[in-house]
Structures are given as C-alpha cells and as structure tokens.
LUMMARRO-133001 format. One record per residue (C-alpha): z, x, y. Coordinates in Angstrom, 3 decimals, m for minus. Layout:
N
+----------+----------+----------+
|       up |     east |    north |
+----------+----------+----------+
|        Z |        X |        Y |
...
+----------+----------+----------+
This chain:
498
+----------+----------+----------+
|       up |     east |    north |
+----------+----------+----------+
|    3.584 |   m3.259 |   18.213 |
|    3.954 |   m6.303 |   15.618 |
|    5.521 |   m5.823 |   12.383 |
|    3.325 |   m8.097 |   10.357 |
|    0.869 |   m6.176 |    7.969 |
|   m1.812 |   m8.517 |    6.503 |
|   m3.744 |   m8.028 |    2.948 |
|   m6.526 |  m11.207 |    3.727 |
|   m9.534 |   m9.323 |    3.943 |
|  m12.700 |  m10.830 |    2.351 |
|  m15.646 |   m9.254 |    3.310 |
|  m16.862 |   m5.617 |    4.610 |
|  m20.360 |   m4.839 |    5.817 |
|  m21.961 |   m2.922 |    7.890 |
|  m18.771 |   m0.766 |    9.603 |
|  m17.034 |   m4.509 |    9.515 |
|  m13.766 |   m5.709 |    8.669 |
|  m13.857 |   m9.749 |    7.710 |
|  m10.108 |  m10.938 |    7.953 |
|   m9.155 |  m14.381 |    7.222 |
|   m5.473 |  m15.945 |    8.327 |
|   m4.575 |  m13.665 |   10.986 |
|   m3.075 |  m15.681 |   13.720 |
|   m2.500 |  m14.876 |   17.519 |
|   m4.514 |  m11.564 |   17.718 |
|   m7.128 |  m11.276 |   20.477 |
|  m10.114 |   m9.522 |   21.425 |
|   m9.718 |   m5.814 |   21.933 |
|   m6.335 |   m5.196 |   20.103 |
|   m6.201 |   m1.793 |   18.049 |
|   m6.172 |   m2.354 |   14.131 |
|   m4.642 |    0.348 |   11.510 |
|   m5.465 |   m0.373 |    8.402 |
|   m4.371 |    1.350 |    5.441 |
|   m6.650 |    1.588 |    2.262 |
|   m6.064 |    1.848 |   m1.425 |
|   m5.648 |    5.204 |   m1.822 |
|   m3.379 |    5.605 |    1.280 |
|   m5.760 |    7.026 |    3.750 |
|   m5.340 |    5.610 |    7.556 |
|   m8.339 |    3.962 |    9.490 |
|   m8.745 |    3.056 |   13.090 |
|  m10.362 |    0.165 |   13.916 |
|  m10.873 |   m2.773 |   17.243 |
|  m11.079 |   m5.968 |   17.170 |
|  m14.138 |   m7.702 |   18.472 |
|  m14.083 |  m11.300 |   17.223 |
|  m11.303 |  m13.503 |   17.175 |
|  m10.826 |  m17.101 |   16.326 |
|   m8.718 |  m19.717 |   14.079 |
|  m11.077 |  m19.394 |   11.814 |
|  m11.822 |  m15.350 |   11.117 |
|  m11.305 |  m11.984 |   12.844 |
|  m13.997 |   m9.063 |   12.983 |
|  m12.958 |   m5.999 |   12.816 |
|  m14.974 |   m2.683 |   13.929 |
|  m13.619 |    0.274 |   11.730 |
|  m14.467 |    3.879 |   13.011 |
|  m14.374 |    5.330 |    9.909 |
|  m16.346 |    2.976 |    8.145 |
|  m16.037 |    0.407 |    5.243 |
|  m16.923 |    1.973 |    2.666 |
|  m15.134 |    2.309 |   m0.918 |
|  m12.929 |   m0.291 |    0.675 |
|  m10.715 |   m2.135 |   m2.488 |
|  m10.391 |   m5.631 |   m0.087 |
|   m7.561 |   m6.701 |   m2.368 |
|   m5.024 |   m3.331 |   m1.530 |
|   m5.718 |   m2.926 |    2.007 |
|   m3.229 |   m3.592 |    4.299 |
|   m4.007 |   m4.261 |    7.764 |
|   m1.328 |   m3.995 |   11.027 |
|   m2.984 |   m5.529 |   14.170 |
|   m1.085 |   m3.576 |   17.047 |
|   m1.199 |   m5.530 |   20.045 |
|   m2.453 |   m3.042 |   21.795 |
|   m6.005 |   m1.846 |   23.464 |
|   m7.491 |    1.670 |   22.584 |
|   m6.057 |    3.899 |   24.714 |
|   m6.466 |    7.785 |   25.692 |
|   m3.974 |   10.446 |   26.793 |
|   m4.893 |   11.790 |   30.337 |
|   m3.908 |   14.633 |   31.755 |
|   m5.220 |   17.853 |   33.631 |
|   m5.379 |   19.562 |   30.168 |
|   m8.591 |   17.376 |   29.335 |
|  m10.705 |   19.982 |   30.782 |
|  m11.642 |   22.589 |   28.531 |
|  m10.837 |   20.402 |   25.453 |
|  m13.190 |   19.064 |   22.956 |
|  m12.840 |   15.413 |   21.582 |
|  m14.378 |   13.193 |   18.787 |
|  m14.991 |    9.182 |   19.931 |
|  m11.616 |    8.122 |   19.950 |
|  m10.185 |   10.756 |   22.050 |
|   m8.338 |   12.651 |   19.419 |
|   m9.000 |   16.498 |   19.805 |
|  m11.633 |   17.834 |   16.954 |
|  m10.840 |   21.563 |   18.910 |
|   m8.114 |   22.444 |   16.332 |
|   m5.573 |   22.394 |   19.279 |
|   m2.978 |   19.910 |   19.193 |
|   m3.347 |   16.452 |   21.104 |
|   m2.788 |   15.731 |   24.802 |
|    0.466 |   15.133 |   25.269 |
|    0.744 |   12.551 |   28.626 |
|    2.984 |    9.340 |   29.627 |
|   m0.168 |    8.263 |   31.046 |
|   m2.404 |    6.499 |   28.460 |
|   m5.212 |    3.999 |   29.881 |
|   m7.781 |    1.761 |   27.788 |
|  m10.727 |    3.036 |   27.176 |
|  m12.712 |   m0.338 |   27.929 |
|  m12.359 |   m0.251 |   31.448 |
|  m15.112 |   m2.501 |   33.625 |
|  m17.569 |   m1.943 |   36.106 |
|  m17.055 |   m0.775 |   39.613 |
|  m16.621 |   m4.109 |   42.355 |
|  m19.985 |   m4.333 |   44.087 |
|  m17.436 |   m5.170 |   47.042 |
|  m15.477 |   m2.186 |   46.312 |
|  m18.571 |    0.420 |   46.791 |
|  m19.758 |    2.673 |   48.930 |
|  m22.889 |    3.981 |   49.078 |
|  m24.197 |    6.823 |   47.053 |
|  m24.753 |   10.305 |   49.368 |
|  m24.442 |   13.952 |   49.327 |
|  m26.400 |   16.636 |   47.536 |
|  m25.636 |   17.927 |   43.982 |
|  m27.516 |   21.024 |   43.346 |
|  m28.475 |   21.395 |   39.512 |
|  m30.469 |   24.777 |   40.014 |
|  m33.461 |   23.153 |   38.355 |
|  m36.940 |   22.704 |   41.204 |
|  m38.275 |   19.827 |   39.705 |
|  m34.286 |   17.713 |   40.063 |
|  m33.580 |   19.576 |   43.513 |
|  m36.300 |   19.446 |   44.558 |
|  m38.420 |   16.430 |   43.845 |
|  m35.664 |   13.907 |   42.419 |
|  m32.527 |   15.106 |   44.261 |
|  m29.432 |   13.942 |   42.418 |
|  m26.192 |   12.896 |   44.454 |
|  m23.005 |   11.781 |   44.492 |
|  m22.555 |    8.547 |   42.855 |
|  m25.648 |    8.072 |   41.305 |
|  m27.041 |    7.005 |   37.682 |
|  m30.211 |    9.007 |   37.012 |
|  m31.272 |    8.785 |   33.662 |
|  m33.687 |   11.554 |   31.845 |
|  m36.738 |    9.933 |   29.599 |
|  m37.436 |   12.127 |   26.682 |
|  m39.026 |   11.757 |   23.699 |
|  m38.261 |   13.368 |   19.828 |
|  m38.565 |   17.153 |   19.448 |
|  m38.607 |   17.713 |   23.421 |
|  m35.816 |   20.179 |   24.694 |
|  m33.914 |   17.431 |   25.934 |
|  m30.430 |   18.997 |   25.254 |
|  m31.565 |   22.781 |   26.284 |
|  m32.413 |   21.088 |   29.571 |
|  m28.669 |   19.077 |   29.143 |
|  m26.972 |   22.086 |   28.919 |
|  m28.631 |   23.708 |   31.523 |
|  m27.368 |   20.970 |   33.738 |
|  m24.445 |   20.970 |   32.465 |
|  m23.894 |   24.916 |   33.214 |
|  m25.514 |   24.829 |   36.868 |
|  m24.648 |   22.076 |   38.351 |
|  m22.683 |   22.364 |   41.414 |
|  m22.166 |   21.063 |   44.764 |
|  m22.974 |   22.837 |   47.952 |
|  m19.294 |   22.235 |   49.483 |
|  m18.133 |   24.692 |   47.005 |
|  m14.497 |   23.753 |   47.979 |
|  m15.063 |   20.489 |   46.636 |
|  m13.325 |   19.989 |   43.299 |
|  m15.868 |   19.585 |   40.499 |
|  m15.522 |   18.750 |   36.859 |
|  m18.144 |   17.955 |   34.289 |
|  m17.665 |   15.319 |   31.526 |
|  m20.112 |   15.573 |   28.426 |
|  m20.461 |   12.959 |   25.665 |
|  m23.107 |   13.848 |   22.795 |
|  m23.498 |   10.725 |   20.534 |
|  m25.123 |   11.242 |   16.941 |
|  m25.431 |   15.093 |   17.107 |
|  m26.618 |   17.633 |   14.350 |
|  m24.027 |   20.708 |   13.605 |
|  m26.412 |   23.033 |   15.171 |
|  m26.978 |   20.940 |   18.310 |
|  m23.013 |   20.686 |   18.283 |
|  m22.514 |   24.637 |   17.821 |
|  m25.505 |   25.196 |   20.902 |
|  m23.055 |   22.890 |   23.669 |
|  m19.983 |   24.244 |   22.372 |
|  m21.539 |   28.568 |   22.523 |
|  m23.544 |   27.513 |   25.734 |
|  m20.310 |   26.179 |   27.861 |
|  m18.103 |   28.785 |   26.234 |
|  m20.881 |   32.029 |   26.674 |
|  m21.628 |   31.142 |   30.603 |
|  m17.992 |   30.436 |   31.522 |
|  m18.229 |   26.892 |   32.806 |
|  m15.742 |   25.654 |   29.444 |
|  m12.665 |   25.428 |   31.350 |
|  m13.981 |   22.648 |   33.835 |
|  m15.656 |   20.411 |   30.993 |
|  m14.474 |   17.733 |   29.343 |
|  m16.722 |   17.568 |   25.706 |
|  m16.459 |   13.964 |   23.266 |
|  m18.483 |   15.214 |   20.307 |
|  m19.866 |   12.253 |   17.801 |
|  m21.877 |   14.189 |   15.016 |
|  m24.807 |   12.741 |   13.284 |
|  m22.679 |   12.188 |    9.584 |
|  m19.679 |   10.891 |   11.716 |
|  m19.532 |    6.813 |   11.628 |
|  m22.130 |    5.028 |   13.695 |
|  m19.651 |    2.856 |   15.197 |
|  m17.530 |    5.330 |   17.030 |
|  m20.627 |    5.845 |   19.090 |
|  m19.499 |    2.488 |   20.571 |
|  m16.749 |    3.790 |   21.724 |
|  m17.420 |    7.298 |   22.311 |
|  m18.997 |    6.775 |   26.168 |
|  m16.545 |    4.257 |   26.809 |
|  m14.177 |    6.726 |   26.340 |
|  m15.640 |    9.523 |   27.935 |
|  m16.223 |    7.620 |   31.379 |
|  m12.132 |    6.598 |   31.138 |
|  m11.773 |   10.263 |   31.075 |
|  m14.398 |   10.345 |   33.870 |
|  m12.113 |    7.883 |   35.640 |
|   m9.225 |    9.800 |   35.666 |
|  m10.465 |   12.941 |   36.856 |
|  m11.932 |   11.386 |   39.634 |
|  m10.164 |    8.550 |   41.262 |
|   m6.381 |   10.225 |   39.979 |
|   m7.531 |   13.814 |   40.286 |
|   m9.570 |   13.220 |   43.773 |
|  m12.534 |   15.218 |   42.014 |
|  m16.227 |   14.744 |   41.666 |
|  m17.295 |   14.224 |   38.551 |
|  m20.982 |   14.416 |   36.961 |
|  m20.772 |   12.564 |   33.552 |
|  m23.607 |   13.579 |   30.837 |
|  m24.627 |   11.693 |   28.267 |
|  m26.861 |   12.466 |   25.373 |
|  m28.209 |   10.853 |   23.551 |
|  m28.003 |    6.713 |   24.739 |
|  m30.578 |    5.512 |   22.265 |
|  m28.296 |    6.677 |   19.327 |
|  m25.418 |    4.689 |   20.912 |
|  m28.122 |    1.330 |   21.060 |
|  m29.087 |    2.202 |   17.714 |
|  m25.591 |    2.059 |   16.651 |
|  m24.706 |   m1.239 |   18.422 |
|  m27.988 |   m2.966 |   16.841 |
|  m26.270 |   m2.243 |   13.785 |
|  m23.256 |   m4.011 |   14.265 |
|  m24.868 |   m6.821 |   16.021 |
|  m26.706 |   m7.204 |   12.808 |
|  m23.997 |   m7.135 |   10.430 |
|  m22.419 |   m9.906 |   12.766 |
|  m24.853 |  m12.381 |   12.199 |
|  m26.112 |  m11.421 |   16.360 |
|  m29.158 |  m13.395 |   17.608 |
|  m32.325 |  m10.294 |   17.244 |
|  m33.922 |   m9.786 |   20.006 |
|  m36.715 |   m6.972 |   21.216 |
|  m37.046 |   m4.907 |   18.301 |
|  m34.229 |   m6.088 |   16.735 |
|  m31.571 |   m5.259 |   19.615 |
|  m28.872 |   m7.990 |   20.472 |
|  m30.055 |  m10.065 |   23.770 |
|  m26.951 |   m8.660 |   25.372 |
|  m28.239 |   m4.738 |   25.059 |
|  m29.057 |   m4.855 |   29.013 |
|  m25.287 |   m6.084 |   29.718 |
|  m23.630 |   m3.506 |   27.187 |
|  m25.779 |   m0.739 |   28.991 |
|  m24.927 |   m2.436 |   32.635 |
|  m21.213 |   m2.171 |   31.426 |
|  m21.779 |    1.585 |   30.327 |
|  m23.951 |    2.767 |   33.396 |
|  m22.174 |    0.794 |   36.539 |
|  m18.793 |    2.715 |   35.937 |
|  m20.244 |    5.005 |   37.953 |
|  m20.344 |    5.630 |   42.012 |
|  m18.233 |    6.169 |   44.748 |
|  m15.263 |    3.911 |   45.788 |
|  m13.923 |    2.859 |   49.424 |
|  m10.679 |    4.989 |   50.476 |
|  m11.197 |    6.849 |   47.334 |
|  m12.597 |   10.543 |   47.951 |
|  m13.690 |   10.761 |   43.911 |
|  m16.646 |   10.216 |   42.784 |
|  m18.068 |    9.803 |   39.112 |
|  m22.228 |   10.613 |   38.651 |
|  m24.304 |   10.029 |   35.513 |
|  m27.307 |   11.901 |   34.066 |
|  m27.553 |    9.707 |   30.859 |
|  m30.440 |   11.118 |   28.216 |
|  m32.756 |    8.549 |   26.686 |
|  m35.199 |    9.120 |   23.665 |
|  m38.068 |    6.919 |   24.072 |
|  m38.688 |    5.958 |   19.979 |
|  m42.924 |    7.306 |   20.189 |
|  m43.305 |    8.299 |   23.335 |
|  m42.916 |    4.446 |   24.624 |
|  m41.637 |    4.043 |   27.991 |
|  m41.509 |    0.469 |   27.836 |
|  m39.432 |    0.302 |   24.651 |
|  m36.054 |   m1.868 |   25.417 |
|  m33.858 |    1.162 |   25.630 |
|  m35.610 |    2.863 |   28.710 |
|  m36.760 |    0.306 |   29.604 |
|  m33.642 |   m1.949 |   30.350 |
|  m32.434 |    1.614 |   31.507 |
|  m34.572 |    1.479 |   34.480 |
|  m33.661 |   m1.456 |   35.924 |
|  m30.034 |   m0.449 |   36.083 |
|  m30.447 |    2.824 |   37.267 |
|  m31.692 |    4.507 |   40.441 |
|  m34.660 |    6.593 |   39.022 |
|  m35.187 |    8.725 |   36.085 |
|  m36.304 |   12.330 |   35.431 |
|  m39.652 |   12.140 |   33.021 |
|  m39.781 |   14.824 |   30.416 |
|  m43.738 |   15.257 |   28.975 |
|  m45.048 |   16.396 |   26.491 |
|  m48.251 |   17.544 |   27.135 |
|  m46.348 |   20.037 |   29.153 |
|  m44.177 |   20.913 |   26.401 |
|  m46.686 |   21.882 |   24.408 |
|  m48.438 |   24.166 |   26.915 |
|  m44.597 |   25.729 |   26.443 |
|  m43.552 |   25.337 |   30.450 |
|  m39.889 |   24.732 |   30.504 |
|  m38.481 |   22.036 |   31.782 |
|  m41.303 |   20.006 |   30.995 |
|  m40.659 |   17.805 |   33.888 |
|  m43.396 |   14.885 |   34.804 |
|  m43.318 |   14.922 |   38.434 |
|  m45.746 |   11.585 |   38.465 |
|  m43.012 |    9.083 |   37.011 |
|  m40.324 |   10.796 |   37.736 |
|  m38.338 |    9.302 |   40.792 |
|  m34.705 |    9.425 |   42.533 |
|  m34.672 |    5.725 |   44.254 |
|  m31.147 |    7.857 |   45.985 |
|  m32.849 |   10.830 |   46.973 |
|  m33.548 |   10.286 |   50.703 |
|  m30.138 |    9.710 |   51.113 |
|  m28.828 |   13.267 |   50.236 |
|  m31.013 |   15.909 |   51.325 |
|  m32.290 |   16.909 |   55.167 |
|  m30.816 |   18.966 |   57.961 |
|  m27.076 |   18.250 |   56.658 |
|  m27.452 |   18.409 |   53.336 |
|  m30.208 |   20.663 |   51.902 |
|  m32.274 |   21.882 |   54.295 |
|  m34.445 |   20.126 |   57.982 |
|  m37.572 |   20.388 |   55.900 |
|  m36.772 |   19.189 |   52.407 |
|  m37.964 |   15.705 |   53.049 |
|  m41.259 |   16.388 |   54.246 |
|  m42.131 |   19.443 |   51.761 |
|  m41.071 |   16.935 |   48.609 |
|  m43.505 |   14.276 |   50.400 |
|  m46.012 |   16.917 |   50.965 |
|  m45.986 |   18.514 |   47.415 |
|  m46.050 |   14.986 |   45.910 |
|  m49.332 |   14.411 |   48.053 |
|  m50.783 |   17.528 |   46.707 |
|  m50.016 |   17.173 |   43.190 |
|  m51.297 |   13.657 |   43.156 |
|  m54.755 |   14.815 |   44.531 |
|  m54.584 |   17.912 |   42.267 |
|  m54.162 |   15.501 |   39.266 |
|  m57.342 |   13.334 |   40.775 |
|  m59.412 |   16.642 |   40.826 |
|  m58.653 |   17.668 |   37.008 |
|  m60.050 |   14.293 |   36.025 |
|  m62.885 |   14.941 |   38.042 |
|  m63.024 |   18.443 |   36.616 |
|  m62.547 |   16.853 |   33.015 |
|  m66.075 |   15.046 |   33.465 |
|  m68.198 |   17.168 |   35.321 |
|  m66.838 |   20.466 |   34.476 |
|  m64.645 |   23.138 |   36.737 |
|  m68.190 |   24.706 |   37.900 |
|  m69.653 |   21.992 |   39.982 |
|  m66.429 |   21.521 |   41.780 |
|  m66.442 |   22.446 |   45.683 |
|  m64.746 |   25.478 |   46.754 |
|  m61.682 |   23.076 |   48.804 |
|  m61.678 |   21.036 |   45.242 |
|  m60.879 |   24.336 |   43.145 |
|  m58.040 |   24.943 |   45.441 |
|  m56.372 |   22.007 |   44.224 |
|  m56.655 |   23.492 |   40.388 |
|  m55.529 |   26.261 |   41.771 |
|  m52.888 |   25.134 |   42.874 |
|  m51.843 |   22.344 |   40.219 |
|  m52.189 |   25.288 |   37.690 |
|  m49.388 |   27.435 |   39.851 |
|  m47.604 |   24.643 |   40.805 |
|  m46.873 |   23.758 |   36.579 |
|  m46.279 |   27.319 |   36.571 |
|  m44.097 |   28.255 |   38.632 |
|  m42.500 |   25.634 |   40.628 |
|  m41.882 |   23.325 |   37.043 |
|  m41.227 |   26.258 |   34.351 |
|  m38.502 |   28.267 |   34.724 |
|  m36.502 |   30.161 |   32.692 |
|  m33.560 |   28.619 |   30.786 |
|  m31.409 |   31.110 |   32.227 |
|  m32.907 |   30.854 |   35.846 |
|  m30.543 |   29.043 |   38.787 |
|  m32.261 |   27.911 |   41.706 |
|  m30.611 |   27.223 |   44.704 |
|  m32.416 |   24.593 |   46.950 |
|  m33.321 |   27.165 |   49.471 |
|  m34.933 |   29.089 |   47.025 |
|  m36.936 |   26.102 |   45.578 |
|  m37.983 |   25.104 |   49.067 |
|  m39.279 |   28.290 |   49.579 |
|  m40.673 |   28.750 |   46.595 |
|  m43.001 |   25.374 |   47.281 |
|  m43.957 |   26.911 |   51.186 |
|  m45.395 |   29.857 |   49.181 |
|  m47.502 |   27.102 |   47.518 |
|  m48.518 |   24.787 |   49.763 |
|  m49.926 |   27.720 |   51.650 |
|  m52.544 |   27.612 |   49.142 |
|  m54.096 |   25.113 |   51.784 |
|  m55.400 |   25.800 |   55.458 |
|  m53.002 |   23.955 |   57.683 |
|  m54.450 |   21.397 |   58.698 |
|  m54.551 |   19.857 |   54.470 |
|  m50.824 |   19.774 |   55.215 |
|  m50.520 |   16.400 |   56.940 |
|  m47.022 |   15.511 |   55.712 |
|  m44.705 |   18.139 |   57.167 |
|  m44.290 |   18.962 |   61.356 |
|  m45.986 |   21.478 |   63.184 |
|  m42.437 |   22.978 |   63.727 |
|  m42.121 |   23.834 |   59.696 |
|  m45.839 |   25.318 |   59.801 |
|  m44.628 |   27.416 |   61.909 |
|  m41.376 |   28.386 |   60.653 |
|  m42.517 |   28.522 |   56.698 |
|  m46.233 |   28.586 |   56.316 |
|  m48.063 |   32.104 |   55.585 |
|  m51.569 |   32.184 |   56.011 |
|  m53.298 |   33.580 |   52.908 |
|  m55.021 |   37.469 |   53.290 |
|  m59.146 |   38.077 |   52.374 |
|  m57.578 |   38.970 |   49.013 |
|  m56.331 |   35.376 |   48.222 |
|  m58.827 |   33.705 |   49.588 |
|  m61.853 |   35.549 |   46.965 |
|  m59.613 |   34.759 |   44.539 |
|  m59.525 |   30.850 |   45.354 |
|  m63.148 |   31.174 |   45.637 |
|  m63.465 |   32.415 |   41.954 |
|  m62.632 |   30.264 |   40.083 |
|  m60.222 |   26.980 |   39.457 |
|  m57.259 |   29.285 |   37.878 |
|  m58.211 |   32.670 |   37.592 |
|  m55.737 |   34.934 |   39.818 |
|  m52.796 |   32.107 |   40.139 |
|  m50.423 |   34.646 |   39.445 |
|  m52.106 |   37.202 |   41.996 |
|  m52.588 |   34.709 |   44.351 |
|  m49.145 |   33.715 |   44.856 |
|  m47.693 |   37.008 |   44.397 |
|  m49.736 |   37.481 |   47.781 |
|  m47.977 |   34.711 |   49.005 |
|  m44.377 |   36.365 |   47.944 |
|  m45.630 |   40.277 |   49.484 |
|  m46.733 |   38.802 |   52.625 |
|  m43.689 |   36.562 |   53.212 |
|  m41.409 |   39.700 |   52.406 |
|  m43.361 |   41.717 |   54.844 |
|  m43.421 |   38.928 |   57.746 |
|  m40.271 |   37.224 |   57.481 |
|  m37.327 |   38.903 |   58.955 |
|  m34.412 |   38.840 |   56.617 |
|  m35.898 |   36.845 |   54.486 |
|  m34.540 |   36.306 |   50.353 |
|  m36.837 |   36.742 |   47.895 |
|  m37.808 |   33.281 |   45.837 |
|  m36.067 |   33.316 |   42.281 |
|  m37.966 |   33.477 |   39.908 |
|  m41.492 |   35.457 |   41.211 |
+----------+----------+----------+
C-alpha cells in the first residue's frame, strides 16, 4: 500500500476525480480519498497518464473542497472477501455488507474486474434448469451456462417475474449443488424491501447471494456492482464446484450509469448518447458466464433489460441480443389484459434450448410439443388478424378452433399465478390438454407414438362448445380436457394449475 497521500486535485464532475502530478499509478488501482470534513470515499482509477489521472468515486463528488482533500492511491485492485458465508448475505456495490451483520471475514480476496471466459477454455452450454414458469420451461428452456436475457419495458412486472425466478429455480439433479446470485442496480426502497421479504418469506435466503444498489445510492457503483456480483458468481462456482444462476436487474440502469461517466470524460457519443464501446462493456459483463473444461461449475445469467418506450431496437437490447443466446419477451398488451407473466411467445427465443431438453433431460416429447405449440400459436395469431377484419362470425368452424385455443392457450398455459411452480412435466401436460383442442391429424409436428401416449380426444360436450363460438366455454372446454385425462390415464398427476 504506498505511503504517499496527494492534495493535487483540480477538477470534479460528474462522479469524477481530476488529479494532476500523481506519478506511477495505473489503471485499476483502488483510491481512498479523504475529504474536508474527514469523511472516507472509495474510489478506482480509470485513466492514467503523465499528464492526469481520472478517478471514479463511489460515493460521488459532490461538496468536494478540491484544496483539503487528500488522496492515497493504494496499489491495489478492488477486491472482495469470499467465503461460504456469502450466501445468505446482502451486499451494496462494493461488496461491503448493507445486512447490519459484520463483514466477511476471508484470506481469500479476488478483484472484482475479472475477464471473460477463453473461447478455448469452453464447453458447451447443456442441461436443463427448471424455473417453474411454462412459458421459460417450456418454450425457451434455460440451461446450464447460458446468457438469456428478459426484454421488458417500464411499469411491466419485470422484478415480480425476477423474484419468481429467483425463488423456483432449480435443477432436476436435485443433488446438484445450486446457489443463486442476485444483483439489483438502481432500485426503489420498496422494490428493495419486495427481494429482501420474497427470498426471506419462501425460504430460498440462505442459498442467495443479494448486491443491492438503490436508486439514491451513487450512479457509479452500478459500474461496479455486476462486476462484483459475477466475482462472487465465480467463486461459488469454479472454487465451490456449484451451479450458479446469476440475476441481474435492471442492465439498462447500469448503461445509463456508464453513459454518464463516459460523458463527464470527454467519451466520443455514440447511439443515443452511449460510448461506442457500450457493446464491449456489456460483452465483458455477459461472457463471464458458461461452463469451463475440467471444471464441474457452472455460472448462468438471466440479465433484465428495460427497453426505454417499448423499443426493441434501442442500443441496450439491442447490443444485448447479439451477445446473448435468446431472450424472454415480456408484452404489454398482455399485461394489460392482467395475464401474469406476460410472456411474448412470438419473439421470445432460447438459441440453447435444443440442447437441454428431450428424453434425458425433460421429457421424449418436449421437443416436438414446443415445435408443435409454436406452430399453433403462430396460425392462431394469423386467424385473430383475420378475425380483426372480417369479424369472429364469418370465421369457419376449424378457424374458431384456433381462437379457441389462442384464448386458452394466453390463459392458461402463459398466466399463472405468482405463487404457482410448474414442474416441466406438468407444463408438458398441461400443453397435451391443449393441443387436443385439434383432431389429430392438425398435429403434424409431434410422432404418432406421443398421440398416442398424450392426446385425448375431445367428448360431444367440447366439441358444441368449439362450435359456439371463438372463446365462449375455454374454461369448460379444457376442464373437459383435465376430467377426461383423470378418468383415462392410469396414475396420472393432475396439471398445476387447472
């Protein structure tokens, strides 16, 4: 740690430190500076020349006296403790413990800026991690290893939907260790309070790891605050031999945070005013993530991502896409018609998802029924159009099945209760009792083998209902479905959630 303590400061903007005369210190070292009033600050270094040093500082620049602060440059990276006793614990950006319970106390201490994973060093992505949500399990399986990224917009339940996760996600090798690692960027008190009562209240606490940055805490630390969270990640997995899903809310905060500082650097704008190297700070972020050769860890990412109005295509979810392998689509439309999750099945996608569901996995039939319900849904969607402009009434009898069964398939296969856990088997069944809306021979996309094992034909009863109109008797109609699969299916569990 060097001894010298340095009063040359000239300039602070922006969360910056502007020293002049500070020889021999280099990019990354840890900074304390004291101010005028005695208070201690944290801060990095993230320019260095002959000429000036910039300095981030966590807590912020402001009522700074330039001429009575003292700054000690420590030679040193920004490390965290690591230990087993992360889990459970609850800590701000930096790693220091905003719990009221006294820091981690370890002889291990790593950097927090890490790298990415060696492309050489990889292996690929696989295995099935069940979140207990249809729509995820489903439709956009998540496994091991993999970055899958949910697009939301403001004033969807985003972080209801986090939690959720967060609470239910497990992996069908239940003797596999698991852990959960949870970073929430530029929070409100109440969204804070609703992680912190949700962990505690369902009992999954003790295997989470939480880094909390609130919305009045400095934007800056949200620099540091993922960084940190994945070293954590790091640790548990590839020291602790554990599998690890990392979640992230909310990514656009952390952007918005380093457009800041790129702007009181003098940065080159880019899109909307984010530095051109946003896609290689994300990239750094994102690849930290995924499976490693001889290593039986494994670290997986569900990042969040507000899309500023709605806009897919702005630079954050954008440049998001291209790094990751899919993303979950929340919609509003189906918000509003208040079905929770409101999951958009049409651009949602898991690029990863072949690769960890079927016979050894999930279940034989999982990757036909998801290709078979993505079929239907996409015709369903065609037939509301149609519906849209010529009205429900002058639709053919086959054509109203279709609103039929888009109307039960929102329903009931996308909503589900906050509280509701899914298992996979109980999703797939759930979409049989759908599909079997259809004669047999609409089902093109799955063998004859799972007709026979999962498909129900429907009674006289359903099909007058069908008949009647485009979404009267959904409810009764697949409630049908659910009697006469009790009655005809020996031993068979009924669906959660009917």
């Amino acid at each position: 740690m060097s001894i010298k303590e340095y009063r040359t400061a000239v300039a602070a903007r922006g969360g910056l430190l502007v020293m002049k005369s500070t020889p021999g210190v280099a990019f990354g070292d840890r900074v304390r500076i004291e101010d005028h009033a005695g208070g201690i600050r944290n801060g990095q270094v993230i320019r260095a020349s002959d000429e000036e040093v910039l300095i981030l500082v966590f807590e912020g620049v402001e009522d700074l006296d330039l001429e009575n602060t003292w700054v000690r440059f420590l030679d040193a990276p920004v490390e965290i403790a690591l230990s087993p006793e992360l889990l459970g614990r609850e800590f701000n950006g930096l790693g220091e413990p905003r719990d009221g319970r006294p820091p981690i106390l370890s002889s291990l201490r790593r950097a927090v800026g890490g790298s990415a994973i060696n492309p050489a060093a990889r292996t690929y992505p696989r295995e099935f991690i069940q979140t207990g949500i249809s729509t995820i399990d489903g439709l956009n399986s998540l496994v091991r290893g993999q970055k899958l990224p949910i697009f939301t917009g403001s004033g969807l339940p985003h972080n209801r939907l986090a939690a959720q996760i967060v609470r239910q996600a497990r992996l069908k090798n239940e003797d596999a260790a698991f852990s959960i690692v949870f970073a929430a960027m530029g929070v409100s008190y109440a969204d804070a309070k609703f992680f912190r009562d949700e962990f505690a209240s369902s009992g999954v606490l003790r295997n989470v790891v939480m880094f909390i940055n609130l919305a009045d805490d400095p934007p800056v630390e949200r620099l540091t605050l993922p960084r940190t969270a994945l070293t954590a990640a790091e640790y548990l997995a590839y020291d602790l031999d554990r599998h690890v899903l990392v979640v992230m809310t909310d990514m656009t905060y952390y952007a918005e945070a380093l457009r800041e500082v790129a702007t009181a650097k003098g940065d080159v704008p880019a899109r909307k005013g984010y530095p051109g190297y946003l896609y290689s700070d994300l990239a750094e972020i994102y690849e930290r993530c995924g499976r490693i050769h001889q290593r039986h860890g494994s670290i997986t990412m569900m990042p969040v991502v507000s899309m500023p109005s709605d806009d897919i295509t702005h630079p954050i979810p954008d440049l998001t896409g291209y790094i990751t392998e899919g993303q979950i689509v929340l919609s509003r439309e189906l918000n509003n018609q208040g079905i929770y999750p409101p999951v958009h099945i049409s651009p949602s996608l898991s690029r990863l998802m072949k690769d960890g569901i079927g016979k050894d996995d999930t279940r034989e039939d999982h990757p036909r029924v998801a290709a078979q319900l993505y079929a239907l849904y996409a015709r369903a969607l065609e037939t509301r159009n149609l519906a849209s402009i010529i009205g429900a009434d002058e639709l053919s009898t086959h054509d109203r099945r279709y609103l039929t069964f888009a109307d039960a398939f929102d329903r009931r296969f996308v909503g589900q209760g906050e509280a509701e856990d899914r298992s996979i088997e109980a999703t797939l069944d759930l979409a049989w009792e759908l599909m079997s809306i259809f004669p047999k021979d609409v089902l093109t996309r799955v063998s004859e083998a799972d007709i026979a094992k999962h498909y129900h034909e429907a009674d006289e009863t359903q099909s007058g209902t069908l008949a009647s109109g485009p979404s009267s008797g959904v409810t009764t109609a697949v409630q049908s479905h659910s009697r006469r699969r009790r009655r005809t299916s020996t031993g068979a569990q009924p669906v959660a959630g009917t």
